[in-house]
Every structure is written in structure tokens, then in C-alpha cells.
N, C-alpha and C positions, 0 to 999 in steps of 0.2 A: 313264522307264517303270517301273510298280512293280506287281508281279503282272499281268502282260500288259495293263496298263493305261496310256492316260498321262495323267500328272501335270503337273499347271501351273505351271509357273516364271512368277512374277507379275509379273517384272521382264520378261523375253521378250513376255508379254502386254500390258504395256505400251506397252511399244514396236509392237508388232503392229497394235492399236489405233490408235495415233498415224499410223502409214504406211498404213492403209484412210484415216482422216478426212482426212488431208493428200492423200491421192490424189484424194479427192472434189471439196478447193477445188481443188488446182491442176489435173486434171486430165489431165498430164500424168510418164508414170513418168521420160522424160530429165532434164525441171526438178527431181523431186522426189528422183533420185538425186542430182545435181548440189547439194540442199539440202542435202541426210543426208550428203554426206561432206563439204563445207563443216563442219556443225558435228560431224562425228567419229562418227558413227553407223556402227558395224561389223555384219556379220552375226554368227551364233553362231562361226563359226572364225575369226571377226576378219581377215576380208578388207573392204574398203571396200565397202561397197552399190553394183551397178550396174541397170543397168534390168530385166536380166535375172531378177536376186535379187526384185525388185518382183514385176513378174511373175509369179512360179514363188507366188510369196508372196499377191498377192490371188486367186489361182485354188485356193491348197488348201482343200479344203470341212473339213481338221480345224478350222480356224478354227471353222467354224458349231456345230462338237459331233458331227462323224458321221468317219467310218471308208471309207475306198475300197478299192476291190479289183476288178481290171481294168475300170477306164474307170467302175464302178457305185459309188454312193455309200448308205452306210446310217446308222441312227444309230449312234453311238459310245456308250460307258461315260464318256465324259469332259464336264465343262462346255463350253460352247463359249467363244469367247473373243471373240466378235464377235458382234452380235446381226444377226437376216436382215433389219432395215430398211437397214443399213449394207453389209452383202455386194450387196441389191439395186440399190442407186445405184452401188456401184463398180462392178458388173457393164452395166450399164446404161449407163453411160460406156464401159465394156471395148469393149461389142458398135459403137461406135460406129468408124468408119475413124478410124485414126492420122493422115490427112492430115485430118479434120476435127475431130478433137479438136485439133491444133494450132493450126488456126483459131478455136476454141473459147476454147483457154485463152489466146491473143491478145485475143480481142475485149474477155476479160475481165479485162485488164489495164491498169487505168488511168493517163491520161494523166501522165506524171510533173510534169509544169510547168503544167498546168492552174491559169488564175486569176493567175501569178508572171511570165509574160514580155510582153514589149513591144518597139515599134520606139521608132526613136531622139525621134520623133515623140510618144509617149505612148500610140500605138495598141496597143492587147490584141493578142495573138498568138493564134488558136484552136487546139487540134487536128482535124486533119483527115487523111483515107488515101484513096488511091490503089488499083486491084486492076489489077493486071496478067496474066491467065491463074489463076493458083491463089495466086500472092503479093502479097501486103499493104505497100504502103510509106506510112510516117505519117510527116504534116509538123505544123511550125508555120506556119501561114497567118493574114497582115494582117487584121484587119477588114477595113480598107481597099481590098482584093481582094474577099474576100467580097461587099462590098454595094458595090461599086463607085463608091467614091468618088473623089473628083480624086486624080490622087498629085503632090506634088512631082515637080520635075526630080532629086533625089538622095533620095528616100525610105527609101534603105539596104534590107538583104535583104526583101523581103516572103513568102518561103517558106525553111524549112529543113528539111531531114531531121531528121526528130526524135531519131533516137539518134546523132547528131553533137553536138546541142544537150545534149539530158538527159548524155553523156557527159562535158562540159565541165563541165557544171554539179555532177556526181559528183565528178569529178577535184578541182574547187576544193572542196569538203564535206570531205573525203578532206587535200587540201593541210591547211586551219583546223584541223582536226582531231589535226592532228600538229603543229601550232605552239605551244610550252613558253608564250607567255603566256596562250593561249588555255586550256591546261590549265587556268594559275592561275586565270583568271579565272571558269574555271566552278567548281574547289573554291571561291572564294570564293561565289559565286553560291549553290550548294547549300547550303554553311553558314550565311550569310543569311538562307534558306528554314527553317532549324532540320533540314535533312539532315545525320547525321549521317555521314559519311564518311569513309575515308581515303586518305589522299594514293597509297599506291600502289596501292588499288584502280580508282582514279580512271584513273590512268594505266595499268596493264594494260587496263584495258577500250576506249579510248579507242586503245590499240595494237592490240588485237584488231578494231578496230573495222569495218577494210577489207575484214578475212577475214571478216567475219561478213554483210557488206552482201550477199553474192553469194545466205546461205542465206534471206533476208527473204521474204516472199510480195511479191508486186509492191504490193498493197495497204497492205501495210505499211510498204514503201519510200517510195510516194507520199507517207505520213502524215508521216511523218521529213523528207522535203523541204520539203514544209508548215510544218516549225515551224525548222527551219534558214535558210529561204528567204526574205527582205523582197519583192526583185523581182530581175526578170532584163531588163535591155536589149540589145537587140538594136541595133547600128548598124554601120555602112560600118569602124569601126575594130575590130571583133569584137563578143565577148559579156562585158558586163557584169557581175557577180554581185554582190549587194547583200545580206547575212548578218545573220540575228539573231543575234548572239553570245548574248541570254540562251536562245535556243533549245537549245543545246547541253545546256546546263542540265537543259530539262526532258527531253529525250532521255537521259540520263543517268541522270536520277533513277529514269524507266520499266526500264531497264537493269540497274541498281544496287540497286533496292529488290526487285526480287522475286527476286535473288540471297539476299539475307541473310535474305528471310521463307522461300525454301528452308530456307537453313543452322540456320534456329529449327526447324524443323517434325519 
């Protein structure tokens, strides 16, 4: 504040900004704190973000460019820092019940293995859910069930809970990922590419890579399975996973390259 004013720290604004427009995809403040300290985002006294900080945080109207004083809001001396088409959708969200923005930002989370899984048969896996009272349980279900087809005498699972499945399927992503030839094999891959790279950039990133999965938008995790993922079988002896190794590659390069057009800029 400078002459009973206040003044805009344009790094704080940035960040301000960043946490309305992220509130708006995800819709939810538990998921979007649980993002923000994943990738190391502090408040001003440098305590970790919790929902609360969120909160307190899309409610104050200094954002907008106005001044309060008991419970009344006026205009301010200062820019605002947020514009009122963006206060209005996160407010708009706000008003809505917490049990139904949860169902919300569910619905609007896509199926992780959509299009990648199968019985042992050749059969596609669909997503599909279940509503029990207020909770949501999503499987993977046979074609085979669905349109009711003959089934073998051993058909192997034709339903799985789905974050048992996508679990599995994370954990082995997660395994390849930390295995030394796989490293080499994606520097060699990117260099190939004419990516220029280096070797321990490579490998920090690929080590941080576990810790980072958790802050992804779900949309964006889907995306990354998609190009890591050949297929997934499903049979009586467990789950399969079938890996593009040059996927890594390009998951990588997405990773890697807009770090260093940062570091130019």
C-alpha cells in the first residue's frame, strides 16, 4: 500500500488469476489445493494453500478493483485484477452446494482408459457407473454384457471397478518410467527428433514425474495415458499393459520444451 492506496504486485496477480481460472475448470477448491501444493504454490507468508486460503481468496471483491467496509463493497482507487466475467462463473459455481459441485467436477472427468482396455477375448471394455444414494461407482463393463452376447464358460472379469483398474495402470506408467533403459531410450528418441536436450534434465524431470501426476487436470492425465498406452488386457490371470515406449518421448518433449522457451523469455 502506498499513500493509503493499494498497489499491485504483478507476480501475486498472477498467481490470483491463475487460481479463479483453475477454479472454474476444476471446480472444485479440495482438488485445486491439493494441485497448488503438489506443484509448490505458497500463500503470501509461505504456508502451503489449503481450501480455506481458496476460499477466503475467490470471495474478496479487492480482486474486482473495489474497497469493503462492513459487509458493503465500493469502488477502489486501485485496478482490479480480475475481470467480472471471471468473478461471475466462479461465483456462479460458489452458489452452487459443495455436494453437487463434487458431482460436478466427477462427471467432468474423463474416463482414464477409454478406447485402451479389453478382455482376454478381444472384447472393448466400456466405461460405465453405477449411483447408490448420492455416490457414484464407475466400472469397466464387457461389450459382451452390455449387448448381451453369448459368453464363454471362462470369459475372464467382465466388470472392474475402475480406479482399481486405472490404478494399476498408473503404478506400471509410474514403474517404466523409472527404469534407466527407458530413460536412455527416450534421450535417444528426442535427439533423433532433433530435440535438443540434456541428459540430466531428462532425468530430473522423469524423477519428478510421480510428484507431478497428482497436480495434472484429469483431462490432462487422460491425454498422457493416451500416448503412453498401446492396450490394456484384461484376463483371469490379471491386467496386462502393453506401453508405447516412443510415447514417453513425446510426453517429454511437451514437458521439456516449454521449460527452456520459459528460461529464453
Amino acid at each position: 500500500m502506498r499513500d493509503r492506496k493499494l498497489i499491485i504486485n504483478e507476480a501475486e496477480a498472477a498467481t490470483v488469476r491463475m487460481i479463479f481460472k483453475r477454479f472454474v475448470a476444476i471446480g472444485s477448491a479440495t482438488k485445486l489445493a491439493k494441485a497448488l501444493v503438489a506443484e509448490g504454490v505458497r500463500t503470501k507468508s509461505g504456508r502451503p494453500v489449503d481450501k480455506g486460503y481458496i476460499y477466503r481468496l475467490l470471495n474478496s471483491r479487492v480482486y474486482l478493483g473495489e474497497a469493503t467496509h462492513k459487509d458493503a463493497s465500493y469502488p477502489g482507487e486501485h485496478a482490479p485484477i480480475i475481470d467480472r466475467s471471471l468473478w461471475d462463473k466462479v461465483h456462479s459455481i460458489l452458489q452452487t452446494s459443495p455436494r453437487l459441485r463434487a458431482a460436478n467436477a466427477r462427471a467432468r472427468t474423463p474416463a482414464l482408459l477409454k478406447g485402451l482396455i479389453f478382455t482376454e477375448t478381444g472384447c472393448a471394455m466400456t466405461p460405465a457407473f453405477t449411483k447408490k444414494g448420492t455416490r457414484q461407482y464407475r466400472y469397466y463393463v464387457s461389450m459382451d454384457v452390455i449387448r448381451n452376447r453369448p459368453l464363454d464358460e471362462s470369459p475372464g472379469p467382465l466388470r472392474l471397478p475402475a480406479p482399481m483398474v486405472e490404478d494399476a495402470v498408473i503404478g506400471e506408467i509410474h514403474r517404466m518410467i523409472r527404469a534407466p533403459e527407458i530413460t536412455a531410450r527416450t534421450i535417444a528418441t528426442l535427439r533423433r527428433e532433433g530435440v535438443k536436450v540434456e541428459e540430466a534434465a531428462v532425468v530430473a524431470t522423469l524423477a519428478g514425474f510421480e510428484r507431478l501426476w497428482g497436480a495434472l487436470y484429469p483431462a490432462e492425465q487422460a491425454r498422457i495415458v493416451q500416448l503412453l498406452v498401446e492396450r490394456i488386457t484384461v484376463s483371469t490371470n490379471g491386467i496386462a499393459v502393453d506401453l508405447r515406449k516412443e510415447g514417453l518421448g513425446l510426453v517429454l518433449r511437451d514437458m521439456l520444451l516449454p521449460a527452456k522457451e520459459e528460461a529464453l523469455a
